[in-house]
Structures are given as structure tokens and as C-alpha cells.
DRENNUZA-37965 format. One record per residue (C-alpha): residue number from 1; z, x, y. Coordinates in steps of 0.05 Angstrom, whole numbers. Example, Ala and Ser with C-alpha at 12.3 -4.5 7.8 and 13.67 -1.06 7.14 Angstrom:
// residues 2
@vofi=1 z=156 x=246 y=-90
@vofi=2 z=143 x=273 y=-21
//
This chain:
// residues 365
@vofi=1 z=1864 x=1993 y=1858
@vofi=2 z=1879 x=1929 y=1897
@vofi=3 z=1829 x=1873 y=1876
@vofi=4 z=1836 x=1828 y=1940
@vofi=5 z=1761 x=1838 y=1960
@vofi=6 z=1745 x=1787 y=1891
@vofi=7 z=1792 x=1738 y=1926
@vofi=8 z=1733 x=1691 y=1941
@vofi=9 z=1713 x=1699 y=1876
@vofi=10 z=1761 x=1651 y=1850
@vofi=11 z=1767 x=1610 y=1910
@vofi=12 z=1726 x=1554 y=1871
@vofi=13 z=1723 x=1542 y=1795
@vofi=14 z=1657 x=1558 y=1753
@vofi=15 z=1606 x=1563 y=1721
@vofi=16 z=1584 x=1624 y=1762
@vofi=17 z=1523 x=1662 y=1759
@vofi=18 z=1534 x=1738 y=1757
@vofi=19 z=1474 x=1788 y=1773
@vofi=20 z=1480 x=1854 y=1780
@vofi=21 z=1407 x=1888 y=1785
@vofi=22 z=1366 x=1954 y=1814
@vofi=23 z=1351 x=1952 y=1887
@vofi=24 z=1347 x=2027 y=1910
@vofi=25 z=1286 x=2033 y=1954
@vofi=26 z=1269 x=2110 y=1935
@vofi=27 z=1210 x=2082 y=1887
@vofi=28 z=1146 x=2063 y=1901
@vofi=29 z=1132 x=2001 y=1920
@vofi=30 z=1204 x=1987 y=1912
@vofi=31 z=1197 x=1907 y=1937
@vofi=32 z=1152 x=1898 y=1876
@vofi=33 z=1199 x=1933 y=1829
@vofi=34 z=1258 x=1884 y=1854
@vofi=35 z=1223 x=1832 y=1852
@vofi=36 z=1199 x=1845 y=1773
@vofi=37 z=1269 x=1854 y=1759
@vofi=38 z=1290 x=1791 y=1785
@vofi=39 z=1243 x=1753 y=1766
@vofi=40 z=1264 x=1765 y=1686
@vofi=41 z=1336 x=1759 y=1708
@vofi=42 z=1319 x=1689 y=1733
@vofi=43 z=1291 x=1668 y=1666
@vofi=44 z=1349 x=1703 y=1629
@vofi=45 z=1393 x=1648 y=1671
@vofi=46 z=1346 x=1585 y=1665
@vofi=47 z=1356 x=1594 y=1590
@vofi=48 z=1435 x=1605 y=1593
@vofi=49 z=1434 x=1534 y=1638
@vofi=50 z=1428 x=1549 y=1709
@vofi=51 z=1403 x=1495 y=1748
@vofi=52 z=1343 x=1509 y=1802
@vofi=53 z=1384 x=1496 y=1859
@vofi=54 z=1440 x=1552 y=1840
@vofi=55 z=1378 x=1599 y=1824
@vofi=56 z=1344 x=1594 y=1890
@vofi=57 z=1415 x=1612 y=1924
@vofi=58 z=1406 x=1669 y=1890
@vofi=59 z=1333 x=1693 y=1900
@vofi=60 z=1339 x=1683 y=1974
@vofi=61 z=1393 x=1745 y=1978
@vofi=62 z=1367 x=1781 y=1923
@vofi=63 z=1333 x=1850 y=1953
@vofi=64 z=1367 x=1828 y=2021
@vofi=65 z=1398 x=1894 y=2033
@vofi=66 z=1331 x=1923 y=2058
@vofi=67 z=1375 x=1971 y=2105
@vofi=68 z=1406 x=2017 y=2051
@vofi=69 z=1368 x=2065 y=2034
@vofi=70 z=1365 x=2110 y=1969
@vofi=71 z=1394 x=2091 y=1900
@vofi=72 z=1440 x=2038 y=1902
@vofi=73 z=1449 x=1960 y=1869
@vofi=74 z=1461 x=1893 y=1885
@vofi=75 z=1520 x=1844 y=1846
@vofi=76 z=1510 x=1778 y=1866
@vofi=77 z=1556 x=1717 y=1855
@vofi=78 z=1537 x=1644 y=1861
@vofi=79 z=1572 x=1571 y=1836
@vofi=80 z=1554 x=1502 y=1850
@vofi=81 z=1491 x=1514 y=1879
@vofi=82 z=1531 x=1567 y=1928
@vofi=83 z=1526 x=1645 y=1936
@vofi=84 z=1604 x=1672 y=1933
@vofi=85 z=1607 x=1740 y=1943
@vofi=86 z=1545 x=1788 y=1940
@vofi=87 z=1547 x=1869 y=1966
@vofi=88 z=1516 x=1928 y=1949
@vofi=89 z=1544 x=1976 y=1895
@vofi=90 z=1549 x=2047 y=1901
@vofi=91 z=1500 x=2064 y=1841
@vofi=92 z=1442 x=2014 y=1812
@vofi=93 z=1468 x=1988 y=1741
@vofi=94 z=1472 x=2020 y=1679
@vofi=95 z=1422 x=1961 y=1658
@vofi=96 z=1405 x=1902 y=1703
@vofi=97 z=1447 x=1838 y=1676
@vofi=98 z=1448 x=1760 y=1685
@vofi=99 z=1511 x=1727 y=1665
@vofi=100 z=1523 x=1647 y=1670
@vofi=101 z=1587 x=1629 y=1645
@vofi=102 z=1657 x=1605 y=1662
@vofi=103 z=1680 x=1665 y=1693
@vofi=104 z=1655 x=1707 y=1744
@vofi=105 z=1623 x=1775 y=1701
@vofi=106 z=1664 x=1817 y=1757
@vofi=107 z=1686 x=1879 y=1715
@vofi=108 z=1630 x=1917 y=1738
@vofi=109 z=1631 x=1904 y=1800
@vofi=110 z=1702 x=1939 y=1791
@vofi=111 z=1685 x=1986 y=1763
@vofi=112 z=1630 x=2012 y=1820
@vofi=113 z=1698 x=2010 y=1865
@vofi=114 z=1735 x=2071 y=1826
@vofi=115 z=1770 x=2114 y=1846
@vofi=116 z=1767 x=2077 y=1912
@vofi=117 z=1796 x=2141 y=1947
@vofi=118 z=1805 x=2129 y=2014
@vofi=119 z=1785 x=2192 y=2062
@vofi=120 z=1750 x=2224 y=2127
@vofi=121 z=1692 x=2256 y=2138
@vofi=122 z=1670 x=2305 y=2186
@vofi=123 z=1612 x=2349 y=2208
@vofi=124 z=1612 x=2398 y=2253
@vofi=125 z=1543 x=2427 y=2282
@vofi=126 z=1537 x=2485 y=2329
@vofi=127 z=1476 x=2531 y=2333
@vofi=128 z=1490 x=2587 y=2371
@vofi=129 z=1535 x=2654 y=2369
@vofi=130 z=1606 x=2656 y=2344
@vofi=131 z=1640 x=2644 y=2409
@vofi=132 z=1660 x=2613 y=2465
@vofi=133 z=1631 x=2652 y=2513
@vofi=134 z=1554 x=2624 y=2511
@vofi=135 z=1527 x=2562 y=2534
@vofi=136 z=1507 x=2504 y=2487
@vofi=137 z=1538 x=2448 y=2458
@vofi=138 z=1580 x=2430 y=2391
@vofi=139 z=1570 x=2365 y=2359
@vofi=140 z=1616 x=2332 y=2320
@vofi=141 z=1613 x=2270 y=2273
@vofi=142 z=1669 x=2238 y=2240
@vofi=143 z=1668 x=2183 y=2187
@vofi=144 z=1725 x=2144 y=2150
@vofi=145 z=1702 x=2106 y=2086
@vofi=146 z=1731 x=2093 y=2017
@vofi=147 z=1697 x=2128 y=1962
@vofi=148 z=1651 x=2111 y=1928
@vofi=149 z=1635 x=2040 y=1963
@vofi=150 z=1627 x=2083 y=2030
@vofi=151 z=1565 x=2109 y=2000
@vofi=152 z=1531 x=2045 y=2024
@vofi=153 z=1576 x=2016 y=2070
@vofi=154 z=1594 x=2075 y=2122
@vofi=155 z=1639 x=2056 y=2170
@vofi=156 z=1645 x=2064 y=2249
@vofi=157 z=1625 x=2136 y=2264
@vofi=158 z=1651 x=2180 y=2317
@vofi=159 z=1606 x=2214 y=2357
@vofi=160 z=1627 x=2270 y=2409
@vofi=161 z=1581 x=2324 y=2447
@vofi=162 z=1634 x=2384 y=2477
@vofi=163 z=1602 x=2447 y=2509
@vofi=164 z=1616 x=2507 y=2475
@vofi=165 z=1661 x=2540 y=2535
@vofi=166 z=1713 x=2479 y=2527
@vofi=167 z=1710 x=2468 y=2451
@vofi=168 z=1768 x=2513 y=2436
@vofi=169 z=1810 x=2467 y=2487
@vofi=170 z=1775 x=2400 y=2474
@vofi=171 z=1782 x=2416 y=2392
@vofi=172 z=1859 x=2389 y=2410
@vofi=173 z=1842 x=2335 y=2432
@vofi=174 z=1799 x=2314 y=2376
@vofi=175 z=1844 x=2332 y=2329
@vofi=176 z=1888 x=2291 y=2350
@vofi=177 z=1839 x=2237 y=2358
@vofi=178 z=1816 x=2246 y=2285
@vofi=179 z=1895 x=2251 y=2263
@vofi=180 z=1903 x=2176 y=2283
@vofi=181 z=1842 x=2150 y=2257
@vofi=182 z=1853 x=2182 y=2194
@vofi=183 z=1926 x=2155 y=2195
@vofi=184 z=1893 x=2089 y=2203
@vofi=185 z=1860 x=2097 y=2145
@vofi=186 z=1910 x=2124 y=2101
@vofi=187 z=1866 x=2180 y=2086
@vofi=188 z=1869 x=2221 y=2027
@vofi=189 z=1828 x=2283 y=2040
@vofi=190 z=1788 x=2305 y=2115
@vofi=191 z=1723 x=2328 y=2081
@vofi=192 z=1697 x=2380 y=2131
@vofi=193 z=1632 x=2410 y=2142
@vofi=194 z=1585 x=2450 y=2183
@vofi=195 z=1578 x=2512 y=2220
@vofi=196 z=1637 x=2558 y=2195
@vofi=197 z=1659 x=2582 y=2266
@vofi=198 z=1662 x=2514 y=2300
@vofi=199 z=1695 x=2474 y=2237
@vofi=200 z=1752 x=2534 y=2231
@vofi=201 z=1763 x=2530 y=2306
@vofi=202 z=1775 x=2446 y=2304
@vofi=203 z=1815 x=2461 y=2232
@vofi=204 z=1867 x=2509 y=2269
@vofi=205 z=1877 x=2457 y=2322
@vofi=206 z=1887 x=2398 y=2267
@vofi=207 z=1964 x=2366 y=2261
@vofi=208 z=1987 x=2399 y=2204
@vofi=209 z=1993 x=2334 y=2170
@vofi=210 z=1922 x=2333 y=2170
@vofi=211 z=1913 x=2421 y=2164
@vofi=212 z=1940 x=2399 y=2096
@vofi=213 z=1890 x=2347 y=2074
@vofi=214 z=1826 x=2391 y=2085
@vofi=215 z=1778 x=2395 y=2041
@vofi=216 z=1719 x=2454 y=2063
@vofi=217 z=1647 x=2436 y=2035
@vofi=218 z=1584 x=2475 y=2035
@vofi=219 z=1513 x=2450 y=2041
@vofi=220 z=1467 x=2416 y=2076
@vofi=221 z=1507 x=2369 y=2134
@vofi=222 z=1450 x=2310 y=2149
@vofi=223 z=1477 x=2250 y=2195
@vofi=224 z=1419 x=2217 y=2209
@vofi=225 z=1409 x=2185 y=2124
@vofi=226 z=1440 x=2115 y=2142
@vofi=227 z=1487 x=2129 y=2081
@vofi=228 z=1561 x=2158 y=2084
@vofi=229 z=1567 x=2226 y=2113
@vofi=230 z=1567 x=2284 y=2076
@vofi=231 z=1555 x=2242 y=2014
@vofi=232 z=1527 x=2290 y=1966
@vofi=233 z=1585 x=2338 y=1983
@vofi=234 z=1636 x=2289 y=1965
@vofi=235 z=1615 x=2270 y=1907
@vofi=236 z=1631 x=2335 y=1880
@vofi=237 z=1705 x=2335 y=1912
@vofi=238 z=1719 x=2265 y=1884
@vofi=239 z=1687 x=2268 y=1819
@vofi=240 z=1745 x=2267 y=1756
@vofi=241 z=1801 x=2244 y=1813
@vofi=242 z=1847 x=2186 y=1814
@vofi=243 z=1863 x=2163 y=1891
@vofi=244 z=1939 x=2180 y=1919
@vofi=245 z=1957 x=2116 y=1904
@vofi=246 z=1931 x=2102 y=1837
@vofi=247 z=1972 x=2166 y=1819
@vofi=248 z=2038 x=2140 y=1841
@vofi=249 z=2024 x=2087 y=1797
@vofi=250 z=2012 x=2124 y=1739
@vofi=251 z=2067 x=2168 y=1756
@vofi=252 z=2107 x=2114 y=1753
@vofi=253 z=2088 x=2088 y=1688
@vofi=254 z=2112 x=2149 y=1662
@vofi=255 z=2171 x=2162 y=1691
@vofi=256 z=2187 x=2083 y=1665
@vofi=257 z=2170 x=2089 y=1596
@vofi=258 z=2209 x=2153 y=1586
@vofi=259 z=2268 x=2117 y=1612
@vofi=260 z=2251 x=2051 y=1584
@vofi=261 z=2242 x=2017 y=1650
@vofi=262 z=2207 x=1959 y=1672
@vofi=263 z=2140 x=1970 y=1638
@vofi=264 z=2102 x=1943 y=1579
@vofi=265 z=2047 x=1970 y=1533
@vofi=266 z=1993 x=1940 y=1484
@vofi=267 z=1945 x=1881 y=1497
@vofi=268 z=2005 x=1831 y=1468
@vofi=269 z=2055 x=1848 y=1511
@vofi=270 z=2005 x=1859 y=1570
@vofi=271 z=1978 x=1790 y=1566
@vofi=272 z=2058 x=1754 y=1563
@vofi=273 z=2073 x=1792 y=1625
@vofi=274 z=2013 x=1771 y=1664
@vofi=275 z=2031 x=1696 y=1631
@vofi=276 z=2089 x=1706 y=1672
@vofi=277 z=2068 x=1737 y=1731
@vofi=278 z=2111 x=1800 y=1716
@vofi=279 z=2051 x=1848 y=1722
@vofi=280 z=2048 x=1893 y=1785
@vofi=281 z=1984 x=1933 y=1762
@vofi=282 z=1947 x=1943 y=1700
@vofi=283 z=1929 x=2009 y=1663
@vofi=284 z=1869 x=2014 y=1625
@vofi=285 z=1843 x=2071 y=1588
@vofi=286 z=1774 x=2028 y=1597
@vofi=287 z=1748 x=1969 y=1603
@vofi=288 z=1747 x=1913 y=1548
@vofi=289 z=1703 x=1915 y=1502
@vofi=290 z=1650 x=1852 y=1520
@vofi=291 z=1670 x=1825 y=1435
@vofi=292 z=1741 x=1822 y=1457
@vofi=293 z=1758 x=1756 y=1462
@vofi=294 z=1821 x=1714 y=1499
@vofi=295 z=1839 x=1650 y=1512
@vofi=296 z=1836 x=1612 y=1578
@vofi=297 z=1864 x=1553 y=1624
@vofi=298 z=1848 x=1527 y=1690
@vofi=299 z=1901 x=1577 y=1725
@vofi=300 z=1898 x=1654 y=1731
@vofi=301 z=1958 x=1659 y=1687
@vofi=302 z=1946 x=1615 y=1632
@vofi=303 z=1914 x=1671 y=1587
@vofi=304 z=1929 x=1682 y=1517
@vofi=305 z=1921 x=1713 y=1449
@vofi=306 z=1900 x=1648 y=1418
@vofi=307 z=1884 x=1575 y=1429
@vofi=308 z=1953 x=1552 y=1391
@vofi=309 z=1997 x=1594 y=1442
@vofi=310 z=1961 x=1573 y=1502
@vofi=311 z=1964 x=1502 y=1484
@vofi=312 z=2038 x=1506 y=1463
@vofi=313 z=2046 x=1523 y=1542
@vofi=314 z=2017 x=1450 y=1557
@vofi=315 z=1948 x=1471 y=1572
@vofi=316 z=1890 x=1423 y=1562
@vofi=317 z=1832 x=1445 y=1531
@vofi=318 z=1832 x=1509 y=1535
@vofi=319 z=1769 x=1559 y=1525
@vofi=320 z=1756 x=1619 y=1494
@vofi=321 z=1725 x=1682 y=1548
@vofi=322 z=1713 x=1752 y=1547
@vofi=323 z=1773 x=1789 y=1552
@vofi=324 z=1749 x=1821 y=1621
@vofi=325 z=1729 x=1765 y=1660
@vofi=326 z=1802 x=1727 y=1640
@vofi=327 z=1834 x=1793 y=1652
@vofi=328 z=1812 x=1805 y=1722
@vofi=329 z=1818 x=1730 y=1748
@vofi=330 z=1894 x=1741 y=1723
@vofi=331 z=1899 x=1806 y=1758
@vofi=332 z=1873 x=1773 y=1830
@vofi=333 z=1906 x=1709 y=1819
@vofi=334 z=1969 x=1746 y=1815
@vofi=335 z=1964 x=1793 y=1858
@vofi=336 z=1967 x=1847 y=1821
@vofi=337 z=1935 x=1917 y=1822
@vofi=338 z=1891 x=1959 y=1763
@vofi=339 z=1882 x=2031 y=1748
@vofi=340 z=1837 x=2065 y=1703
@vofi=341 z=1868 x=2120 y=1670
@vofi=342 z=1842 x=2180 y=1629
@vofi=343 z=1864 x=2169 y=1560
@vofi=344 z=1860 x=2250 y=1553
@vofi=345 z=1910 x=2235 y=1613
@vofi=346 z=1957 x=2177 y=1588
@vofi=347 z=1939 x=2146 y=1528
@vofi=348 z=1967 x=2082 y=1524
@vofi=349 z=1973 x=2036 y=1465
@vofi=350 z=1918 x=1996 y=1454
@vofi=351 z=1884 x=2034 y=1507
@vofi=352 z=1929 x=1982 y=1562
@vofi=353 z=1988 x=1979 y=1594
@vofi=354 z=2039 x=1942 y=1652
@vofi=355 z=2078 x=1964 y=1708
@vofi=356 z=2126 x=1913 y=1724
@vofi=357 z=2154 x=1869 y=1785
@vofi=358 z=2222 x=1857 y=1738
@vofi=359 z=2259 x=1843 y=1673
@vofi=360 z=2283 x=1790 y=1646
@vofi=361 z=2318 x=1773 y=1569
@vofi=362 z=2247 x=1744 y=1559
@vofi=363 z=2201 x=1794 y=1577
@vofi=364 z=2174 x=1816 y=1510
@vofi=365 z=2187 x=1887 y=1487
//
């Protein structure tokens, strides 16, 4: 998983306020419920030290995204009396939460992001006989999107109306059409659903690049829910499945360790490489604990196990922060990438783990 979208995250130094709270609108009265929510999450804040002016940055975008419907969150970032990032999550919170602290509290909003598999979506609807011999018209509806943040963020849909009589011929076209926009997307699967004849005639005519990515669903084939198409359907094909890329990195991992290449494993040797900027990704088996503890400087890389090693570096007064927050300001502010791995997949030591950039007589063992 890349992590450039937290970029402006760290773009200015803290104390940030971190809010993550419930804003699906499928509840009654859902503008009361939000604003119940917020309002404890407010005094949660006012008691940790935010100031009135950083609060009211916040309250003026909290229950903002009035346009997506269903179930779904908010995670909200403000410093310095400014709002940083804010966007809807996928799912509403496990529990609403109100962080003020040194670090941005972004590991949940990571977390929402996974597997962040990249795909297209497409519905097919077509009413009438099996054939082309009959008047009427086949619709067709394509979508690209990265699950699961697609869910509330759809992207720029295709629309196209073909009469029946041409859709065998115009089906070429379109796949065609579809092939480049899912190249442009660096799709992993075409989810494909809707009436059986008219999806297995546009399947046939696919680039067999794209035959090959396929992925048929069942069910009901809405596009009118102002959510991602054919949401509920994949769910179910994504659910338990690590994105293309994401597996090339753990594929590599593997292949590395059994041959002793440029890797590293356990939090010690984890945290020297990211010290220096050795780290291409980071595997975790889950996230850190919030009691696990390391120690901070001004800079993404100045991270340690204790206070005596980071100050042995030359670093001034540095501060003790939840192992998560330091870990992803490290990961962004060196560019590197994480993946969240099964442990009944890989089990790494210490439930963590390093590909690296390179090798050198001082990267730690």
C-alpha cells in the first residue's frame, strides 16, 4: 500500500487533532445522532488541550459529507487552528475516537484503505429475449475505483445505451474502450454483472488481457445508490484478498529471506532500517498495539527503541509516541510502502518485517 495520500499529513508539525466518528445517514434522524457524537468528542479534546479555535475548524466539517449515503465515517485532521486532511472512510469506526497529540492518530485511517485493490466494475442491463434479433436497448455502466475507499468515493462512470441489433458489433468497441480504461487503472479484477446473455456477449468480445481478469457476480445490479457499483457484490470477491501488488511484495519477502537477501525482520531491526531510510515497505501481521511505545524526533526518521539511542544520533529532546503514529510518519516521510499480512500467511517475527532499498556492512542483521 502506498501511503502518499497522508502526505499533507505531515506537511506541518503538531499537535494534531485526530477524529474519526459515525456519520452514516441510514438512522433516524441521523443529523442529531452526528451531532451527539460530536459533541462528546469535542469535550474529549477540550480536556486533552485543544484550543477553541482548532475545535471550531473541526465542527464546521464534521457531518459535511451529507452526499454519501448509507454506512460510512468521517476521519478528520486539524493543527494550528487548521483542518489537514478530512475524507470519508469506507465503514463508520469500530468506536468513535478523539485524539490530540503530537502525531497525527492516522493508523486507522490506514487501515480503512486495505487491501486497496484497484479494479473495474461493470453492469450490464438488458430486458428482453436472448438475442439480437428484437428491438430494445442494452445498457451498460462501467466504474473504476479502488476497493474499499471506492465504496464512498466512486469514480467517473461510463454510461452507454446500444440497441440490441448492434450490441454484438458495438460490444467490440466497448471492450476495447473498457480495456484502456481499465489499463489506466491498473486494474486487478473487471467485476461483471447483469443480464447473463448481454454480459457473456461483451465478455467474448473483451481483449484477452482483460477475458482473464473477469470476475462474474450474481445479484441485484442497482446504479442509481450514489455509492460504488456493484458494491455489495464486491465485497464478497475482495473479502480475505491482498491486492496484485501487495502480493509481489510479500512474494518478495519470501523469496529474500530464504536466500538471505535484502530484508530485515523484528521491531529492532525494522526500526534501524527505517533510521536509515533503507525500508522499501513494511510488513505487519497487524497493527501496533496503542501500549507500544517508541521514541521520536523532529524528522520522519529519527525513531527509536529508546530515548538514549535517539539522543546518541544528536537529537534534541526527543519524545516518547505510540508506536503507530511514529511508525507511519516514518513510512510517508520516506517514502516507503506497508502491507498487512496474514500471520496464518507469513508470520513474521515480532509480527513485523522490511523489504529493503539495499545493504550495506551496517545494516543490522
Amino acid at each position: 500500500m502506498r501511503l502518499s495520500f497522508l502526505e499533507p499529513l505531515y506537511a506541518e508539525p503538531g499537535p494534531f487533532a485526530s477524529v474519526y466518528l459515525d456519520t452514516s445517514r441510514d438512522v433516524e434522524h441521523p443529523e442529531q445522532a452526528i451531532a451527539l457524537r460530536w459533541r462528546r468528542l469535542r469535550e474529549s479534546l477540550s480536556r486533552q488541550g485543544s484550543d477553541r479555535a482548532l475545535l471550531n475548524v473541526l465542527e464546521e466539517v464534521v457531518g459535511a459529507d451529507t452526499e454519501v449515503p448509507g454506512r460510512h465515517g468521517q476521519a478528520i485532521f486539524a493543527a494550528h487552528g487548521t483542518l489537514v486532511l478530512d475524507g470519508e472512510l469506507p465503514r463508520p469506526p469500530e468506536h468513535d475516537s478523539a485524539r490530540y497529540s503530537t502525531l497525527p492518530d492516522a493508523m486507522p485511517l490506514v487501515t480503512q484503505h486495505v487491501p486497496e485493490i484497484p479494479y473495474m466494475a461493470v453492469v450490464v442491463h438488458y430486458r428482453g429475449l436472448p438475442t439480437a434479433e428484437t428491438h430494445g436497448w442494452v445498457t451498460l455502466e462501467a466504474e473504476t475505483g479502488t476497493w474499499p475507499v471506492s465504496t464512498v468515493t466512486p469514480g467517473e462512470r461510463l454510461h452507454r445505451r446500444v440497441a440490441v441489433a448492434t450490441w454484438h458489433r458495438t460490444s467490440l468497441r466497448l471492450g476495447h474502450r473498457l480495456d484502456e480504461r481499465a489499463r489506466h487503472a491498473h486494474a486487478d479484477a473487471v467485476v461483471v454483472g447483469g443480464d447473463e446473455w448481454a454480459c457473456n456477449v461483451l465478455i467474448r468480445r473483451l481483449p484477452h488481457t482483460l477475458r482473464g481478469k473477469v470476475v462474474r457476480v450474481g445479484g441485484q445490479t442497482p446504479t442509481d445508490t450514489g455509492r460504488a457499483l456493484l458494491e455489495s457484490q464486491l465485497d464478497g470477491v475482495f473479502r480475505g484478498r491482498m491486492s496484485a501488488h501487495d502480493r509481489e511484495l510479500v512474494d518478495s519477502f519470501i523469496g529474500r529471506r530464504a536466500l538471505d537477501g535484502p530484508m530485515t525482520e523484528g521491531l529492532a531491526s525494522t526500526v534501524a532500517a527505517l533510521q536509515r531510510g533503507q525500508v522499501a515497505a513494511v510488513l505487519l501481521n497487524r497493527p501496533p498495539g496503542s501500549s507500544l511505545r517508541l521514541w521520536a524526533g523532529s524528522q520522519p526518521a529519527q525513531l527509536a527503541l529508546t530515548e538514549a539511542e535517539l539522543m546518541s544520533f544528536g537529537v534534541r529532546a526527543p519524545r516518547e509516541e505510540r508506536a503507530d503514529e511514529a511508525l507511519v510518519r516514518a513510512l510517508v516521510g520516506t517514502g516507503a510502502e506497508l502491507v498487512f499480512v496474514p500471520e496464518s500467511e507469513l508470520r513474521l517475527c515480532e509480527g513485523v518485517g522490511a523489504l529493503l532499498r539495499y545493504t550495506d556492512p551496517g545494516t543490522p542483521s
